[in-house]
FIBADO-398698 format. One line per field, with one value per residue (C-alpha): residue number from 1; residue in one letter; x, y, z. Coordinates in Angstrom, 1 decimal, decimal comma. Layout:
<pts>
num [NUM	...] .
residuo [a	...] .
c1 [X	...] .
c2 [Y	...] .
c3 [Z	...] .
</pts>
This chain:
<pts>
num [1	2	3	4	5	6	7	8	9	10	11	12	13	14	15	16	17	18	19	20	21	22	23	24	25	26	27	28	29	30	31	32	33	34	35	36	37	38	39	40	41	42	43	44	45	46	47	48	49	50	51	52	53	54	55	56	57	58	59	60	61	62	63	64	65	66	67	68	69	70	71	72	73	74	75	76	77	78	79	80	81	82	83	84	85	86	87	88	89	90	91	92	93	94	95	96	97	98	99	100	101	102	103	104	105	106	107	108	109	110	111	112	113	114	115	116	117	118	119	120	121	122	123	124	125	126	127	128	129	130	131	132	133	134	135	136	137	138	139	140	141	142	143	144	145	146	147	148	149	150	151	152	153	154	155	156	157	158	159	160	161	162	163	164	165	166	167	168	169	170	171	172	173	174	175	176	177	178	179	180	181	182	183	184	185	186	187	188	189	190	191	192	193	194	195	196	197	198	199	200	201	202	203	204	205	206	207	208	209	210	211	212	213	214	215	216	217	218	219	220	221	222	223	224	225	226	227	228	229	230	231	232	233	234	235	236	237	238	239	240	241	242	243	244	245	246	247	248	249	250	251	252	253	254	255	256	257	258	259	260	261	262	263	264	265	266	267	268	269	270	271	272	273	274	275	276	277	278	279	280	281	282	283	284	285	286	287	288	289	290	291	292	293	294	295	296	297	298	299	300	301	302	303	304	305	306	307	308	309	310	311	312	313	314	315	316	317	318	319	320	321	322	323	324	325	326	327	328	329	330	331	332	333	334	335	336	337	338	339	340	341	342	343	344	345	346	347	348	349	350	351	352	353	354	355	356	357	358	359	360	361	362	363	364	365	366	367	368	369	370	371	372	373	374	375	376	377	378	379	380	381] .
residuo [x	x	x	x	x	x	x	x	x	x	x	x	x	x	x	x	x	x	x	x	x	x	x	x	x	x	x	x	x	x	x	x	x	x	x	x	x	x	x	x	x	x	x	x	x	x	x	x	x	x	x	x	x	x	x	x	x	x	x	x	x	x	x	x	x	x	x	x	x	x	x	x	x	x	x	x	x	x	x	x	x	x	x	x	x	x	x	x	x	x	x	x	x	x	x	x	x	x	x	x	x	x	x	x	x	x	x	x	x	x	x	x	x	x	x	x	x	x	x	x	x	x	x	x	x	x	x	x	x	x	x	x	x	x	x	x	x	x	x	x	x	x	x	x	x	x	x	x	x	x	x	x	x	x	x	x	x	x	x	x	x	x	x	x	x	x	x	x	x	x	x	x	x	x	x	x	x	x	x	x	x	x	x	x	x	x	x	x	x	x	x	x	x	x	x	x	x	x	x	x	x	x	x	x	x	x	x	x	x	x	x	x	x	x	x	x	x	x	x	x	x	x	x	x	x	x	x	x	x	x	x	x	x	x	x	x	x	x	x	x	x	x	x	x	x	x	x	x	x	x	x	x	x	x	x	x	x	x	x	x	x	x	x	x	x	x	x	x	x	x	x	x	x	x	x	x	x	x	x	x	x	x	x	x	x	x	x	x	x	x	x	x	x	x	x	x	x	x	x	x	x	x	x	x	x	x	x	x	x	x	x	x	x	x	x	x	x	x	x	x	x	x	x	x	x	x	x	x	x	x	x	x	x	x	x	x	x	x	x	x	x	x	x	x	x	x	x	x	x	x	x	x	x	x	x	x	x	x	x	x	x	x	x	x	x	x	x	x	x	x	x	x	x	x	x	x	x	x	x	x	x] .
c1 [35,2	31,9	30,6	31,2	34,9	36,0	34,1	35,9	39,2	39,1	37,5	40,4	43,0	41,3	41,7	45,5	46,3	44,3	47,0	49,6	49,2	49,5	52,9	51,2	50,5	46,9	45,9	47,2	44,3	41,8	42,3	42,2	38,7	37,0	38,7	37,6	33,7	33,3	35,2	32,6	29,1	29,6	27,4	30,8	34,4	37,2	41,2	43,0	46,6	47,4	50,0	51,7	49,4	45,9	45,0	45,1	47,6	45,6	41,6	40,4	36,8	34,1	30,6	30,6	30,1	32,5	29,4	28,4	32,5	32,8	29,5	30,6	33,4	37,2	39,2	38,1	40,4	42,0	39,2	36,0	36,6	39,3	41,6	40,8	41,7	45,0	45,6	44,9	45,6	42,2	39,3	36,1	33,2	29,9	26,2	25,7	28,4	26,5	25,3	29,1	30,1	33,3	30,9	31,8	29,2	29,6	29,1	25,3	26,1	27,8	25,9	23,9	25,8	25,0	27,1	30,6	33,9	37,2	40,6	43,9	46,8	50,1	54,0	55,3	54,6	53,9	50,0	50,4	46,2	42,9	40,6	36,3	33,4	29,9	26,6	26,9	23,8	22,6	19,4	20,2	18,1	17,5	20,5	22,8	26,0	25,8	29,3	30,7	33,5	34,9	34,2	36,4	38,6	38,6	38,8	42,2	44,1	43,8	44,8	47,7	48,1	47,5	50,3	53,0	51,2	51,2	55,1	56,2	54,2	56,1	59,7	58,9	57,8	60,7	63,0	61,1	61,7	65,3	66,3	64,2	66,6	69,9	69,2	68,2	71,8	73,5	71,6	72,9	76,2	76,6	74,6	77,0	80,0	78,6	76,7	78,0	81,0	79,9	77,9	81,2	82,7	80,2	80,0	83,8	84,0	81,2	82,8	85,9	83,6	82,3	85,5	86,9	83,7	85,1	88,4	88,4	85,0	86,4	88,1	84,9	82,4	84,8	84,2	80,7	80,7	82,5	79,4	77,0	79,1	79,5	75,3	74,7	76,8	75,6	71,2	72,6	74,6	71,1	68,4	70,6	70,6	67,1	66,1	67,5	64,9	62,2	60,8	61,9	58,9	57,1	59,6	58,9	55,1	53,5	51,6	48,7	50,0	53,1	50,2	48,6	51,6	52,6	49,7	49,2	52,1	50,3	47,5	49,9	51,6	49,1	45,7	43,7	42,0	44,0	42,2	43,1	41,3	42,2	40,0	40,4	43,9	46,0	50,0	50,5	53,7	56,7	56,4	53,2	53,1	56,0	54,2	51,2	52,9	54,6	51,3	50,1	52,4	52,6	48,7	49,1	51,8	49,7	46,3	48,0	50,3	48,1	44,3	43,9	41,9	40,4	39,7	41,8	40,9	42,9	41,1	43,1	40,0	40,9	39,8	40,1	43,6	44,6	43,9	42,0	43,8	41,7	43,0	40,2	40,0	37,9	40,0	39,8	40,6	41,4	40,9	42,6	42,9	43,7	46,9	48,1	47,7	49,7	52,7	52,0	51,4	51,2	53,5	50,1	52,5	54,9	52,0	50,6	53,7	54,2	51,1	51,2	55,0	53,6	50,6	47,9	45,1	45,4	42,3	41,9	38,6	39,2	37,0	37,7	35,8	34,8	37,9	40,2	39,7	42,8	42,0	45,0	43,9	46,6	46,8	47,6	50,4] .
c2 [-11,8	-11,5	-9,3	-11,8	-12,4	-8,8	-7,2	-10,5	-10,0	-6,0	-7,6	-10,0	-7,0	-4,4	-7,4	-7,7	-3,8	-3,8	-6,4	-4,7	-1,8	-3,9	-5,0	-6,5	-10,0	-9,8	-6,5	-8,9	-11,3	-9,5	-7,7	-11,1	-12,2	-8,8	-8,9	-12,9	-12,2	-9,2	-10,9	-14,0	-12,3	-14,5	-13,9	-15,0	-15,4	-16,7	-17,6	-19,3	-20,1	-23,4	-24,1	-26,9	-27,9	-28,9	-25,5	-22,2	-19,6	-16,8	-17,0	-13,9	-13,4	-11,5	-10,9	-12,1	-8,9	-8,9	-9,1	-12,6	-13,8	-13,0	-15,5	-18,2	-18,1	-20,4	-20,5	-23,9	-26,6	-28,5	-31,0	-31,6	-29,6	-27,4	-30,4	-32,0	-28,9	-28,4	-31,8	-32,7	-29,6	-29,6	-27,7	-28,4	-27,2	-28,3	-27,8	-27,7	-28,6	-30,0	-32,5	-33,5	-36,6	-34,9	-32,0	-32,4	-29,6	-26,3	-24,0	-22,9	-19,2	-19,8	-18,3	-21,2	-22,1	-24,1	-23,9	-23,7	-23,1	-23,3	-23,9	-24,0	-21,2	-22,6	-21,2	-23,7	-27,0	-25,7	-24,8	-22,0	-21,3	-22,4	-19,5	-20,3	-18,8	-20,0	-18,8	-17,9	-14,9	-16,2	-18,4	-21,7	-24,5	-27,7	-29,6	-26,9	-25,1	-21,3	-21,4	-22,0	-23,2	-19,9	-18,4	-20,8	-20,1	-16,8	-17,6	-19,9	-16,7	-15,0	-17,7	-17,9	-14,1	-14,1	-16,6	-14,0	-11,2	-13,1	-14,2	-11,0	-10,0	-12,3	-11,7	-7,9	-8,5	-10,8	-8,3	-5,5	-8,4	-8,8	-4,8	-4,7	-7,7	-6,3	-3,2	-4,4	-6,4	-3,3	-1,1	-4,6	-4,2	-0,5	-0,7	-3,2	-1,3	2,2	1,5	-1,5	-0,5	2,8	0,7	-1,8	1,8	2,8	-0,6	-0,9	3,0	2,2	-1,0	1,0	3,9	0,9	-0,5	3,7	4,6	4,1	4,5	7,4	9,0	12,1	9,7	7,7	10,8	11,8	8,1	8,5	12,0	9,8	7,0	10,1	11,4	8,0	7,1	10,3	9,3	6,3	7,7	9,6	7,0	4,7	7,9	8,2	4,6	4,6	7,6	5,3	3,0	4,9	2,5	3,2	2,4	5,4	7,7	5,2	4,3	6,5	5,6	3,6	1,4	0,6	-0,5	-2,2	-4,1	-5,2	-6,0	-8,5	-10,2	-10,6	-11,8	-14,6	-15,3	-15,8	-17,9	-15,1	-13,2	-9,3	-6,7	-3,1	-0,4	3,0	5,6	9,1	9,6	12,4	12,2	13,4	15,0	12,5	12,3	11,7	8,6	7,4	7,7	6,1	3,3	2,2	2,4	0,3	-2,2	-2,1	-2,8	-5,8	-7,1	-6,7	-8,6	-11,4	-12,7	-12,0	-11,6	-15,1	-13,0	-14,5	-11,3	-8,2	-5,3	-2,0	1,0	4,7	7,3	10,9	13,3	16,9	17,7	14,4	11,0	8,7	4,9	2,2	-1,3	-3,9	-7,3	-10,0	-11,6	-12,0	-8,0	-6,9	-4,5	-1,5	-0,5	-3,4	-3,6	-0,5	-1,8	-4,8	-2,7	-4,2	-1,6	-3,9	-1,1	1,3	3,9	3,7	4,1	7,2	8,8	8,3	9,4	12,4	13,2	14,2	16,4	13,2	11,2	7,2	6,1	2,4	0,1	-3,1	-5,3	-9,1	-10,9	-8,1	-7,5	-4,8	-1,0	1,2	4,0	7,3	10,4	12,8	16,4	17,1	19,6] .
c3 [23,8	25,4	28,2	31,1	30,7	30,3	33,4	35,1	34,2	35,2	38,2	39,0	38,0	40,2	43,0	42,3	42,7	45,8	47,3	46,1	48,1	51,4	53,3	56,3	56,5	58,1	55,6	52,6	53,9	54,6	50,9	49,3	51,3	50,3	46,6	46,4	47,8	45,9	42,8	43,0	44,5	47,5	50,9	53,1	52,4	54,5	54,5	56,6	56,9	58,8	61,5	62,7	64,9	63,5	64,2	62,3	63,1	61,5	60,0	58,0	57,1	55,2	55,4	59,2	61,3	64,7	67,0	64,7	64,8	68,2	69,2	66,9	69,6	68,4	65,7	63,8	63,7	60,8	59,8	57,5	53,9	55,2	56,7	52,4	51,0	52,8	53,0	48,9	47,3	45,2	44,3	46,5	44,3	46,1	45,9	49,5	51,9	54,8	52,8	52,0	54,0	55,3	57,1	60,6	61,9	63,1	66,0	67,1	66,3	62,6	59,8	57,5	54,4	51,1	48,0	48,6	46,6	48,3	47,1	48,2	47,9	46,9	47,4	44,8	46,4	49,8	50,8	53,1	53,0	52,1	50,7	50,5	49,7	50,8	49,5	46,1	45,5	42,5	42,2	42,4	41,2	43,2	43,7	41,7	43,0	41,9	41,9	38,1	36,4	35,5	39,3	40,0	37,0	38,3	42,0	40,9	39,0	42,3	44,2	42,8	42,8	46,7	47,3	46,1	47,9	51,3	50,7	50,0	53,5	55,6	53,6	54,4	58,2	58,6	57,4	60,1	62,6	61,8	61,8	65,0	66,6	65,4	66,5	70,1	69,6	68,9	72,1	74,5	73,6	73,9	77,5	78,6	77,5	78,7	81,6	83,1	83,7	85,5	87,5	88,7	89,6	91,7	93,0	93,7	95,1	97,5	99,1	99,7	101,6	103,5	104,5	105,5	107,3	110,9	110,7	108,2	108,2	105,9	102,9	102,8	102,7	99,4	98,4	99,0	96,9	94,1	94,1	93,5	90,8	89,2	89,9	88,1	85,1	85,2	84,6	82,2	80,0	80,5	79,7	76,3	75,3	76,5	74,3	71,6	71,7	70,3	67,5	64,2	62,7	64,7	62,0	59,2	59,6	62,6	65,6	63,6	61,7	64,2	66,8	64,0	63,2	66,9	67,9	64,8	65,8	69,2	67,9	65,9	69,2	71,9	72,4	72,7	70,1	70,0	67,5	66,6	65,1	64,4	63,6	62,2	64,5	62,9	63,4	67,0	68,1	68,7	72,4	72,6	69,7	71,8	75,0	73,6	72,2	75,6	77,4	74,9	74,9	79,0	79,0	76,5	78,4	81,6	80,0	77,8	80,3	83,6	83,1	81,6	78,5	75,5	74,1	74,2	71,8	71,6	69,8	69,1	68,0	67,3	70,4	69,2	67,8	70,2	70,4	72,8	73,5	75,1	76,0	77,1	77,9	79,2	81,3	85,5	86,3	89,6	92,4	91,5	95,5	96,9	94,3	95,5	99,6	98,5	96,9	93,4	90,5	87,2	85,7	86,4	87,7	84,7	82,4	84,7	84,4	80,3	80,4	82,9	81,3	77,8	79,5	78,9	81,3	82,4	84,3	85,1	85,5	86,4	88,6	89,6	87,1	85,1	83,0	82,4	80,6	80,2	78,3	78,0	76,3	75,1	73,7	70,2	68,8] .
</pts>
């Protein structure tokens, strides 16, 4: 066997074993972009999985900084080579792909491409992506496609390849999802029993130290002795199921790649474009992950359902022995004071108090049209 097809195939195996170290469905793509533009010596690379509604519900790329993704602006749509390659299940081998008749254009700040291999990825009979590479470096003669027969030989064994790594992805995040629902099943249930029913106490012993309130003011100052009691037991029953719901995967997977995995699904969920990147953060003591992860979660809430944001990124860098959180979007933003006048709080003094509770820092900058910064910093162990 010549030199060519042994340094591919320990180029395709290296590939596999780097997807196989991945369980998350967005690391599983972006592992099979890098492995398939390093595989083929491509200048770009690019996956994406289609949903139901001409659209894509996720689109990986590499060799496009995030200044240069972040100017070519949406998500494409479903037409031109990728709609034929989901749509026909074939190869698309071209020389240059804007002079294809299906080349629909596209957008002012997307980097020039020429020759073009793409191909789609298959569960059985299912195509659950399309995977492409642009801009083969190679020189190319007139009118020739630098991509080959075995690159895409190559490009098809990891295709294929991919397809089980991004199955056994969403099997193992549906499976998270699952434990994660039965577990909020199993918290309802023992709040209803628990709680509830100390709060019908209270609720019954305080109509009765209504009704004896004139005409025997010392029963109904016992009865109103009893609603303390019973309001005491009551905080208590909730603060233990509510100690309960620290996330399991904060034990299992730490602070990282717990926000990592949230806020994927956010990014799956909603219109706007949600990124994460952690850098350098050492495991933090257990109240402090905790506390970080509810602020977090409290300033997604806040910018993907109020600020009208087509961008919201979340960074977690490493600050001495602690760790720094920032939340920003570009979305409307607000007057911090004038909330306050108003009596509205956008769960700012929730956050503050996590925050404040586990000896950390919340500052807020936020202006009407100019977005929304959130940024905790808490201690180390």
């Amino acid at each position: 066997m010549s030199q060519g097809p042994r340094s591919g195939l320990s180029a395709v195996s290296s590939a596999l074993l780097a997807m196989s170290r991945h369980l998350e469905v967005r690391d599983v793509l972006k592992t099979i972009v890098a492995s398939a533009r390093e595989l083929l010596d491509a200048q770009y690379a690019a996956l994406g999985v289609p949903d139901d509604h001409g659209g894509f519900a996720q689109f990986v790329v590499d060799g496009v900084s995030d200044q240069e993704w972040k100017a070519i602006g949406p998500l494409p749509r479903q037409h031109g080579i990728l709609a034929a390659m989901l749509k026909e299940a074939k190869v698309e081998r071209l020389a240059d792909v804007r002079k294809d008749p299906r080349f629909e254009g596209w957008p002012s700040a997307h980097p020039d491409m020429s020759d073009f291999l793409g191909l789609p990825i298959r569960d059985g009979d299912e195509v659950i992506g399309a995977l492409f590479l642009a801009n083969k470096n190679c020189p190319k003669p007139e009118g020739s496609c630098g991509f080959t027969e075995e690159d895409e030989e190559l490009l098809g064994i990891l295709a294929q390849h991919a397809a089980i790594a991004l199955t056994n992805a969403r099997l193992y995040e549906r499976s998270r999802e699952l434990t994660i629902a039965e577990e909020r099943s199993r918290l309802a249930h023992e709040l209803h029993d628990a709680v509830s029913q100390k709060l019908f106490s209270l609720r019954l012993t305080a109509q009765a130290a209504a009704a004896l309130i004139d005409r025997d003011p010392s029963r109904a100052k016992g009865e109103l002795h009893q609603v303390a009691a019973l309001a005491a037991e009551a905080a208590d029953e909730l603060r233990a199921a509510v100690v309960e719901l620290r996330p399991a995967a904060l034990d299992e997977d730490g602070l990282v790649a717990t926000l990592r995995t949230q806020i994927q699904v956010l990014d799956r969920a909603h219109t706007a474009r949600v990124t994460f990147a952690g850098r350098g953060v050492k495991a933090l003591p257990a109240a402090q992950e905790e506390a970080v992860l509810r602020v977090a979660q409290e300033a997604l809430h806040n910018a993907l359902r109020h600020s009208g944001a087509e961008h919201v990124d979340v960074t977690l860098d490493r600050r001495g022995s602690g760790a720094v959180l920032r939340v920003t979007d570009n979305g409307s933003g607000f007057d911090p004071k004038a909330i306050r006048r108003a009596g509205r709080h956008l769960g700012l003094v929730s956050m503050r108090d996590r925050a404040s509770g586990v000896g950390g820092t919340l500052t807020v900058e936020s202006a009407p049209g100019k977005g929304t910064t959130i940024e905790m910093e808490v201690p180390g162990g």
